[in-house]
NUSE-324349 format. One record per atom (N, C-alpha, C): residue in three letters; x, y, z. Coordinates in steps of 0.1 Angstrom, whole numbers, padded with zeros to 4 digits, always signed. Layout:
N
ALAXYZ/...
//
This chain:
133
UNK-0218-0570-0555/UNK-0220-0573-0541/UNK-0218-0560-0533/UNK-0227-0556-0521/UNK-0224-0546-0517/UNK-0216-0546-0505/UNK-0213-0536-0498/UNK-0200-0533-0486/UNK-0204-0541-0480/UNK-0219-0543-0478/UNK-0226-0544-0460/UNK-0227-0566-0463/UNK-0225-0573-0476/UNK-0224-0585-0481/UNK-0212-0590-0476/UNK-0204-0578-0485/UNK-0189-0581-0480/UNK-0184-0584-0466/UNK-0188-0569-0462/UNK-0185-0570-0447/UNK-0189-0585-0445/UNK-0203-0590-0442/UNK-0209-0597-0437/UNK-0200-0606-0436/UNK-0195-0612-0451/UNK-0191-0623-0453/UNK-0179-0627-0448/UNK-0173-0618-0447/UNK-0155-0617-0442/UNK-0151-0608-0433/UNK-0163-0605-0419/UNK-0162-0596-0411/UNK-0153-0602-0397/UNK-0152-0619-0398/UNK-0142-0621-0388/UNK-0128-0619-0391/UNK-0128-0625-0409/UNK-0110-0625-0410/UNK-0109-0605-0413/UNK-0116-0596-0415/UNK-0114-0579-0413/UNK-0113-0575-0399/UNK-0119-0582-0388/UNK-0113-0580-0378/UNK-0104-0583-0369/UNK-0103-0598-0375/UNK-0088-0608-0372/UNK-0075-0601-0378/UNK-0076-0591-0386/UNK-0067-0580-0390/UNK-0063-0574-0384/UNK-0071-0563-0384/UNK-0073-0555-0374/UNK-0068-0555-0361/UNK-0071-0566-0354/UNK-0064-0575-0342/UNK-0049-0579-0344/UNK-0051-0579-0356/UNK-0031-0583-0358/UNK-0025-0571-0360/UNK-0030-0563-0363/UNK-0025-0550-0367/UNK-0021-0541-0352/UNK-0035-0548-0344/UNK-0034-0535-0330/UNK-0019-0544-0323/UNK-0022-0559-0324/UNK-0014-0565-0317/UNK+0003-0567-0322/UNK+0005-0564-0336/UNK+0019-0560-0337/UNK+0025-0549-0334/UNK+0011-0540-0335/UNK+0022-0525-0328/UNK+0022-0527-0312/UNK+0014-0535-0305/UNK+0021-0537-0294/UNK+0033-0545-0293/UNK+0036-0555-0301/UNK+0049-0566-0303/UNK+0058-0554-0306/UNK+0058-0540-0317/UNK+0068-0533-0318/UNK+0071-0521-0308/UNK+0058-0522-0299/UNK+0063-0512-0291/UNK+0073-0519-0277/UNK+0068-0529-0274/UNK+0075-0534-0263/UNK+0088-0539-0267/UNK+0087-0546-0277/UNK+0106-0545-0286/UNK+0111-0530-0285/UNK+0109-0520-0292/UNK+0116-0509-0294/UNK+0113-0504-0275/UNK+0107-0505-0268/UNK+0106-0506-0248/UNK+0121-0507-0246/UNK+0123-0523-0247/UNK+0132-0534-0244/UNK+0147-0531-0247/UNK+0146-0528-0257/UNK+0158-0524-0263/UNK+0163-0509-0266/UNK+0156-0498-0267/UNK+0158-0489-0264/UNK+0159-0482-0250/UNK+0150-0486-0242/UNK+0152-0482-0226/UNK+0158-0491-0219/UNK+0158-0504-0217/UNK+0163-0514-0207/UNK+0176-0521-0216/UNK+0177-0515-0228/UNK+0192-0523-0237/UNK+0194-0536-0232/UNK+0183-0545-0233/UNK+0188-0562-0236/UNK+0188-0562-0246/UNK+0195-0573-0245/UNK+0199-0579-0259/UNK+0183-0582-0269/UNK+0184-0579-0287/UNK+0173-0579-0294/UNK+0164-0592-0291/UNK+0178-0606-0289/UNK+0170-0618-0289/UNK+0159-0616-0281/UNK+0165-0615-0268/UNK+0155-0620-0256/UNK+0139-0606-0260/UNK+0145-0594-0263/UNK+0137-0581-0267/UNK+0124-0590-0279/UNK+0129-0597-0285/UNK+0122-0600-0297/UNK+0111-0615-0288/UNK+0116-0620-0283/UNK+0112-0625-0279/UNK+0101-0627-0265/UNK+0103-0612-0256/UNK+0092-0612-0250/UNK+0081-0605-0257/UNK+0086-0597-0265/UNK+0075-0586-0273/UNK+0068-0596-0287/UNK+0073-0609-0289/UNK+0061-0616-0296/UNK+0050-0623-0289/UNK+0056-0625-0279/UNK+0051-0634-0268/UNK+0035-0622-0264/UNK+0043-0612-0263/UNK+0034-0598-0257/UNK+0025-0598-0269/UNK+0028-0597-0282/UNK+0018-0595-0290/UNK+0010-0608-0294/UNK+0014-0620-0293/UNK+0005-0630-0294/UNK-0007-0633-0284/UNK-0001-0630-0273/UNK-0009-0635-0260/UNK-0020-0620-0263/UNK-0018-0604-0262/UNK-0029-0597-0270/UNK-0038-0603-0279/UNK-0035-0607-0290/UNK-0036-0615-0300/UNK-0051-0620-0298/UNK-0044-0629-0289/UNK-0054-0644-0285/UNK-0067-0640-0278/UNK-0062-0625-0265/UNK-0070-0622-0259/UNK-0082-0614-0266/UNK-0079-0607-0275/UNK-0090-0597-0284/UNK-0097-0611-0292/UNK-0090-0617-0300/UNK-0101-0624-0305/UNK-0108-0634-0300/UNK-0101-0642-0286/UNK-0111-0649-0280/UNK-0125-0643-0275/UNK-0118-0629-0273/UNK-0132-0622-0268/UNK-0145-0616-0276/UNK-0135-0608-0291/UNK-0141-0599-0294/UNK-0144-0604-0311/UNK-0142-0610-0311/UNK-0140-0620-0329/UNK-0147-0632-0328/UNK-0141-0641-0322/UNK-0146-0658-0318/UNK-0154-0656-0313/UNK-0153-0649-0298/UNK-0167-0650-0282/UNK-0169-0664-0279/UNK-0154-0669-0277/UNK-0153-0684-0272/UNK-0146-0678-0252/UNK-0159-0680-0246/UNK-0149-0682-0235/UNK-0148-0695-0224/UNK-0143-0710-0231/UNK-0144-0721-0225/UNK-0128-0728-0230/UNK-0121-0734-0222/UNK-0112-0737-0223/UNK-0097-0729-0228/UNK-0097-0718-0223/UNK-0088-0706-0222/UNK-0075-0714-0225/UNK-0069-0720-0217/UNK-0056-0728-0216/UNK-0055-0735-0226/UNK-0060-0742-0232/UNK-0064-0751-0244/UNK-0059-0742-0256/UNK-0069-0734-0260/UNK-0067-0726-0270/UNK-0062-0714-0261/UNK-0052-0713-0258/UNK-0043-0703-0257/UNK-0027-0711-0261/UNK-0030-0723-0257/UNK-0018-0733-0266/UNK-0015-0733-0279/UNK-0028-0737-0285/UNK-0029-0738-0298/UNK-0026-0726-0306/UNK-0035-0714-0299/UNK-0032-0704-0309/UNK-0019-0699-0310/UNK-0011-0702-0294/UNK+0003-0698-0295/UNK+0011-0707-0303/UNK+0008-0720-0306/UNK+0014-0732-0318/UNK+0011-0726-0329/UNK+0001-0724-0332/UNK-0002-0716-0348/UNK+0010-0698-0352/UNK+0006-0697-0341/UNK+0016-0684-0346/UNK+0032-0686-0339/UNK+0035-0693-0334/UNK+0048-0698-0341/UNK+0051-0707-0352/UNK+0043-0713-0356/UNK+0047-0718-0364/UNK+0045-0710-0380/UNK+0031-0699-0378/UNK+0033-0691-0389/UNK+0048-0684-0388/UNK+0054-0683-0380/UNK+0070-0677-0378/UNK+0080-0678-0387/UNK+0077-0697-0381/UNK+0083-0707-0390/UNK+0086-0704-0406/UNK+0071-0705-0409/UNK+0066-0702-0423/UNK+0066-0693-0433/UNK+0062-0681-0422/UNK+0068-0670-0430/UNK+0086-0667-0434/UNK+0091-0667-0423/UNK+0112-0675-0425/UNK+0110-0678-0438/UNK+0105-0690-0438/UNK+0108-0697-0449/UNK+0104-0693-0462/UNK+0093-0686-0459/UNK+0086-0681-0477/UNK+0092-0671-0477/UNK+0099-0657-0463/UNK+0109-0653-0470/UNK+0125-0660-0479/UNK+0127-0667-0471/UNK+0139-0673-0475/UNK+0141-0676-0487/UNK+0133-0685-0494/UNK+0124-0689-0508/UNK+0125-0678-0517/UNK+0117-0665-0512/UNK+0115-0659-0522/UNK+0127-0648-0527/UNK+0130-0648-0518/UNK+0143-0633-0516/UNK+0156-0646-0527/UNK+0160-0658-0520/UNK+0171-0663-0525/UNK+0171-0670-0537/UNK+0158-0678-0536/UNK+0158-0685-0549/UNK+0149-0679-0565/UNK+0140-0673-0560/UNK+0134-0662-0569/UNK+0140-0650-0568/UNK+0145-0644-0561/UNK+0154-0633-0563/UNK+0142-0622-0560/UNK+0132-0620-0554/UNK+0122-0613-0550/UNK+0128-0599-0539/UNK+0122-0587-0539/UNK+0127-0575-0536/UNK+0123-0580-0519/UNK+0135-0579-0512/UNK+0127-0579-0494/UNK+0117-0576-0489/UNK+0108-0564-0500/UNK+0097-0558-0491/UNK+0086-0564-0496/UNK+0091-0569-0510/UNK+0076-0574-0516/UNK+0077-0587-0512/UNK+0085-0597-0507/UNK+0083-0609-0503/UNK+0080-0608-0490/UNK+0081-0600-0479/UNK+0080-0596-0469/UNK+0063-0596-0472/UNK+0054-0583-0480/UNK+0042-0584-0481/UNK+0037-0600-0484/UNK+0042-0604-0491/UNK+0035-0618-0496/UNK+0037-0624-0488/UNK+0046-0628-0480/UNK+0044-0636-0470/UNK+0035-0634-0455/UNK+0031-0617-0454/UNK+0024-0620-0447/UNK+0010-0619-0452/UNK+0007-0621-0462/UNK-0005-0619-0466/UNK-0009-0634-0464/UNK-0002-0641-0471/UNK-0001-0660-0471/UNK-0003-0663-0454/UNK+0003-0655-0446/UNK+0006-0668-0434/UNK-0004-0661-0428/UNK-0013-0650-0426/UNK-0022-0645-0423/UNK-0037-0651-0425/UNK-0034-0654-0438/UNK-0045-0664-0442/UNK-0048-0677-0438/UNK-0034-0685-0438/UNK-0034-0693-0431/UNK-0037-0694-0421/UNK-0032-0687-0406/UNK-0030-0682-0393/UNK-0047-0681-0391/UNK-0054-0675-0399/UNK-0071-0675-0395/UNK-0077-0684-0400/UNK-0077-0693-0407/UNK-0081-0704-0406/UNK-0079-0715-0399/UNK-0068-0715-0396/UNK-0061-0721-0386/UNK-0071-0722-0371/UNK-0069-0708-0367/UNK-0075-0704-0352/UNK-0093-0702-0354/UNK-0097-0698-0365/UNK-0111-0705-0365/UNK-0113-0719-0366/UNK-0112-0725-0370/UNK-0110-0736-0374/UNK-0109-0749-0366/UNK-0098-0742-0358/UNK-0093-0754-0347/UNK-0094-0748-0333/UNK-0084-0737-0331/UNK-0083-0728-0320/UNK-0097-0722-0314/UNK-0105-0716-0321/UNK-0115-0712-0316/UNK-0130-0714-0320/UNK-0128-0731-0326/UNK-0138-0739-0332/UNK-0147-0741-0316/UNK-0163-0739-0321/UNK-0171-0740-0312/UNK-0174-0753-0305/UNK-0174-0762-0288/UNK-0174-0771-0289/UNK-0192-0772-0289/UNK-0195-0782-0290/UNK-0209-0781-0287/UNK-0210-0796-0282/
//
């Protein structure tokens, strides 16, 4: 099969990456912001800077991935239910792997987000930025 098949075939979930990728280093830049310049506390730090990278998140691929622009509010719910609850998920398949398989932090860290990633775009195609017609 060649690049341009590939591509073809899996060029939303390569850019739904991509999108996660630009959109965590904004989640880590506005945490290391928060807590390095304004010293609040990490919770609340952690917690506006996921918010910051989700709501990115949602905006690039509703626009630039899906090109759904009808019911913004709707699926801006959803997609924000999906990625907390990949949160959820990922927790947990670390928790699993690190304590009860005895798995190295970094590698269960990769596997987990390779899993909830996968999940997470099927999810938001699927439901979140399923076409209505």
């Amino acid at each position: 099969m060649s690049i341009k098949k590939i591509y073809a075939k899996f060029s939303k979930l390569i850019l739904y990456g991509i999108i996660g990728c630009f959109s965590s280093g904004v989640d880590f830049c506005i945490y290391t912001l928060i807590v390095k310049v304004f010293q609040c506390s990490i919770l609340l730090a952690n917690s506006i800077s996921v918010l910051s990278g989700i709501t990115t998140s949602f905006y690039l691929n509703r626009r630039y991935n899906f090109k759904v622009k009808d019911r913004v509010f709707r699926r801006f719910f959803l997609f924000l239910s999906i990625g907390l609850a990949g949160l959820l998920l990922s927790n947990a398949i670390l928790y699993v792997l690190i304590v009860y398989y005895h798995i190295d932090e970094i590698v269960a860290k990769v596997l987990s987000i390779i899993f909830v990633a996968i999940v997470q775009f099927c999810l938001n195609r699927y439901i979140t930025f399923k076409s209505v017609k």
